[in-house]
N, C-alpha and C positions, 0 to 999 in steps of 0.2 A: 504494500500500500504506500511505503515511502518511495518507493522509486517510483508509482502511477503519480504523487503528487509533486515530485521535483517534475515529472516530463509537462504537466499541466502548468507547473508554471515557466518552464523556460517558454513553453506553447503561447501563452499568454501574451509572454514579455515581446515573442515575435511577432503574434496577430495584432497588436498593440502599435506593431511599427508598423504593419503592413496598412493598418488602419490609418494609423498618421499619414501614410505616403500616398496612399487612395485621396484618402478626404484633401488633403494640399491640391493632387491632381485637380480632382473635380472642383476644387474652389477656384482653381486658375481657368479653366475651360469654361466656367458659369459666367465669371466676370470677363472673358474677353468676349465672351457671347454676350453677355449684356452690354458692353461698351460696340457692339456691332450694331445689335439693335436699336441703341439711343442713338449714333449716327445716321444710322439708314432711315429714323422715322421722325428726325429731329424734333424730338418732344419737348414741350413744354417743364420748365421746373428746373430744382438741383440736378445736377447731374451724379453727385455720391449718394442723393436720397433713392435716386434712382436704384444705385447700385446696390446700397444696401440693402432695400427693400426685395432686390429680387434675387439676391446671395440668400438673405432669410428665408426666404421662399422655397429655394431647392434645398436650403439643407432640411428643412422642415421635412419636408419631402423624401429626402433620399438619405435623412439622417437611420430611419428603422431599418430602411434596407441592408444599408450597408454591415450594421450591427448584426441583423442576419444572418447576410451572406460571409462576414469575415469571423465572428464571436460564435456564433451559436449552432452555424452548419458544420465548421469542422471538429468544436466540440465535443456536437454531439457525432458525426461520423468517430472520431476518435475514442470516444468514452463505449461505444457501440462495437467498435473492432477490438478494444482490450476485451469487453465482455464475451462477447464469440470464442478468440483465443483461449480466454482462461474457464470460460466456468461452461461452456457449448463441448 
């Protein structure tokens, strides 16, 4: 049981980066896409109200997903494959 919970947490420490490296990604890709869109439709207003508003929006959005698909799908596949191994 202490070597499944050293692996879970080096696991962690690594989904933790991978998650950091994601969300950066996608925070860059949201905001040059929003500064595309306020050029192309020269809107009305702040131009960072703008931005912020619609960065808040996707992570709102793709904030569970992500957690999901990085925290709780390999989790649980992992937590699923030591059980098969040992007690299957």
């Amino acid at each position: 049981m202490i070597a499944f919970t050293r692996l879970l947490v080096v696991v962690l420490v690594l989904l933790t980066l991978c998650y950091g490296i994601v969300n950066l990604y996608l925070y860059f890709r949201w905001r040059s896409q929003l500064k595309r869109e306020w050029l192309g439709q020269e809107r009305q207003g702040r131009h960072d109200e703008f931005l912020r508003r619609g960065l808040r929006r996707c992570r709102r959005r793709w904030r569970p997903v992500l957690i999901g698909l990085i925290y709780v799908l390999p989790i649980t596949a992992l937590t699923l494959l030591v059980y098969i191994i040992n007690f299957m």
